[in-house]
C-alpha positions, 0 to 999 in steps of 0.5 A: 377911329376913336372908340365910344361906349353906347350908354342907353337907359329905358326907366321904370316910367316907360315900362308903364307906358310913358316913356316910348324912347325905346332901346333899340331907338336909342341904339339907332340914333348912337350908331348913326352919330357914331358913324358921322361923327368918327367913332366906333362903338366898342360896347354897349352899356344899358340899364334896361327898367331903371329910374332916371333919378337915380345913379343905383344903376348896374351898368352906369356904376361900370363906366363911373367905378369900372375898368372903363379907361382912356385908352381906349374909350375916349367917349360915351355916347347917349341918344339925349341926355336924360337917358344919362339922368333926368336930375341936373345935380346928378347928370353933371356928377357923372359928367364930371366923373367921366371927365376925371378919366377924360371921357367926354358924354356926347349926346345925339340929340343936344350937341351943345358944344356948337353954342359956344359962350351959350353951351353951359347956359343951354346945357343947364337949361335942358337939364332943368327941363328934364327934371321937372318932367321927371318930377311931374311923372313921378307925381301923376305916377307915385300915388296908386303905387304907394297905395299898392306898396303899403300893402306889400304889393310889388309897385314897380322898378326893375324885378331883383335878381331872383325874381321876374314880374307876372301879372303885376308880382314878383315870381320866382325864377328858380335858376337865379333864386339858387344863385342869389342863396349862393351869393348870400351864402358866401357873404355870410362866410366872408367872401368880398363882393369881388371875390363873389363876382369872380366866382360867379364868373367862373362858374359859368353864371351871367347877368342877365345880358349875357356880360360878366358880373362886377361887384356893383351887382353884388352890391346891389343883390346885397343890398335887397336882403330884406326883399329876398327875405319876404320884406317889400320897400317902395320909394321912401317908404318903410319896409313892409311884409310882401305879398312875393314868396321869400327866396331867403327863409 
């Protein structure tokens, strides 16, 4: 039986409420596809709280960057195309990057593959669809959040390693924090992203999945230096004083 990947993705948006495709859903419909279309599920990848306008998302950056290979996973499989991203420009830059591995990107609900000479018309066509609702979301959304941002107010996305969101602000989660000052530590001593990853591993710690950490998480607790610090960015916006206690001081 061939083996796939499930890739699924709930967004910033259906964390405030627009989005209702769920991740349990999206697991239902892969499975079902799955099992009549010859696959067999072998893992699971899921950005649980990420935009779909960007590719800065940990599990994404496994299948495009990570040791995912055919032989054995010779598909990744989605509940709709959007979930893999809601930009065209982006969506075909990871279906051309799954490609280069020989991977094909299935999708549940848009089989295109069955409009023959019409696929890639339908296909562009249905991602254009998706980027324009994405814009219209972001415009009706963007506006209190950025009112909020100004003032160092948490205004959405997913809560950084070290962090958790209550009542609309980041609070501290005490056993994460430790681990993001470990990591810092061993930045400033030189250490690479792997070699961190590797003795996060090691020494027992998990993402918050339970899986494994690469160095794309590293990265991206790397990159958030300045919120650790006390800093707070939202969008394009410039870095601002936060209202969130710092976990670097």
């Amino acid at each position: 039986m061939k083996k796939a990947i499930g890739y699924c993705r709930v967004s910033t948006e259906a964390q405030a409420g627009e989005d209702r495709f769920g991740l349990e859903a999206q697991k239902e419909q892969i499975k079902l596809y799955a099992l009549s279309n010859g696959f067999e599920i072998a893992d699971w990848a899921v950005d649980d709280g990420y935009a779909g306008d960007t590719l800065d998302r940990p599990a994404l950056k496994e299948l495009l960057y990570g040791e995912v290979q055919n032989p054995p996973v010779e598909a990744i499989i989605v509940a709709k195309n959007d979930r893999m991203s809601r930009s065209m420009e982006q969506y075909f830059f990871v279906k051309y990057s799954l490609k280069k591995k020989n991977i094909e990107l299935k999708s549940v609900s848009e089989d295109f593959g069955q409009m023959g000479v019409f696929a890639g018309i339908m296909e562009s066509l249905a991602m254009f669809i998706a980027e324009q609702e994405r814009i219209n979301i972001a415009k009706r959304t963007s506006g209190g959040r950025m009112i909020k941002a100004a003032a160092g107010g948490y205004s959405g996305g997913r809560a950084p390693y070290g962090y958790r969101v209550s009542e609309g602000q980041l609070v501290i989660v005490e056993d994460e924090a430790e681990m993001v000052k470990r990591v810092f530590s061993l930045l400033d001593e030189g250490e690479t992203l792997t070699d961190i990853a590797e003795w996060l591993n090691d020494n027992g710690y998990k993402t918050r999945r339970g899986k494994r950490f690469y160095a794309s998480h590293i990265r991206a607790i790397k990159e958030n230096r300045k919120l650790y610090e006390g800093m707070y960015k939202y969008g394009n916006m410039d870095w601002v004083k936060g209202v969130h206690e710092p976990i670097l001081k």
